[in-house]
PLY file of the C-alpha trace (Angstrom):
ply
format ascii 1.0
element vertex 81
property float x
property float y
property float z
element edge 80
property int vertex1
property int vertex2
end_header
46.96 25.01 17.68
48.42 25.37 14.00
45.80 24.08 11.20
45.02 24.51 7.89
42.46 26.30 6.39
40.50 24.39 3.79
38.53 27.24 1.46
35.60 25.34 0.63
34.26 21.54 -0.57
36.11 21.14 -3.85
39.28 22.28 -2.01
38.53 19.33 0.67
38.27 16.99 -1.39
41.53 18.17 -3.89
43.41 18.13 -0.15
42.09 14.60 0.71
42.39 13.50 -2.79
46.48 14.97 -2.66
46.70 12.62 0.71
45.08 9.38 -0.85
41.99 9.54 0.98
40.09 8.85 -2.18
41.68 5.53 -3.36
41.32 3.28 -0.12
38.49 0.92 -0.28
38.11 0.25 3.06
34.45 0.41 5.43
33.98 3.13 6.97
34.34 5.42 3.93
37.92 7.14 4.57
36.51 9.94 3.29
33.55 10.38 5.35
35.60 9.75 8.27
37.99 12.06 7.59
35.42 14.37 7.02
33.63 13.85 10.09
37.03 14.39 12.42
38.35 17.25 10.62
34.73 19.08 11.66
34.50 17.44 14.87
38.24 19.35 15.35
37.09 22.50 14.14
34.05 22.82 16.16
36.46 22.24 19.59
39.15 23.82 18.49
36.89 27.04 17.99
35.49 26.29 21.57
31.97 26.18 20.31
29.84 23.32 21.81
32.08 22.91 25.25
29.44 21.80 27.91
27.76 20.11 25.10
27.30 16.19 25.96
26.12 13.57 23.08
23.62 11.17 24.99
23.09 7.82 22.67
22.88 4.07 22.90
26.58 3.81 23.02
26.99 3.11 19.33
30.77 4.19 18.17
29.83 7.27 15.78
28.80 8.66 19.21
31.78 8.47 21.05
33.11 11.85 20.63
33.61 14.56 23.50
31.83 14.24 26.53
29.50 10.59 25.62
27.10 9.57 28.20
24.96 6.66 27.48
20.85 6.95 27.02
19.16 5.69 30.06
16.19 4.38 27.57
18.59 2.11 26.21
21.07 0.99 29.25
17.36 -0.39 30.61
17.94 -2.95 27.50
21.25 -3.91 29.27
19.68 -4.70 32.63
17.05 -7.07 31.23
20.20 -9.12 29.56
20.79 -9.44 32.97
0 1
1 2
2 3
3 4
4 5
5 6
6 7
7 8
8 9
9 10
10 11
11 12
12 13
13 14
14 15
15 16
16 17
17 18
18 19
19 20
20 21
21 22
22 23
23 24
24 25
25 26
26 27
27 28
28 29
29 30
30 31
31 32
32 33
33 34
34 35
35 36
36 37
37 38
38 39
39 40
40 41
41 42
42 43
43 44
44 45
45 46
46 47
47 48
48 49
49 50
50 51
51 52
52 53
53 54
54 55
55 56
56 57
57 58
58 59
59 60
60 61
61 62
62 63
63 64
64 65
65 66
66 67
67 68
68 69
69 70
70 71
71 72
72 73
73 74
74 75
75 76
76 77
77 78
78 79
79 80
């Protein structure tokens, strides 16, 4: 895989700011997002973290990699029932 390599924070942020990130006004926070993904990326593409598996509530920040939902709260589902 062909990246880039981003030298530290104020170089982010000068990258994201070159792309537009900065100016949308939109929820989520572009930013942030982008943010978020571009680490997310960086921690697979490095191979670190790969029979890692995020257990939560199935909320959508979550939903990255391997996602398995939190028996605790799939017992919340059943009493819907």
């Amino acid at each position: 895989m062909v990246g880039i390599y981003i030298a530290d924070e104020i170089a982010w942020h000068r990258h994201l700011q070159m792309l537009g990130f900065n100016t949308l006004e939109i929820t989520p926070d572009p930013v942030k997002v982008v943010t978020e993904a571009a680490l997310w990326g960086a921690i697979c593409d490095q191979g670190l973290l790969q029979d890692t598996v995020i257990i939560s509530a199935g909320a959508g920040q979550f939903r990255v990699g391997d996602h398995a939902l939190c028996w605790v709260h799939a017992e919340r589902l059943v009493y819907k029932l």
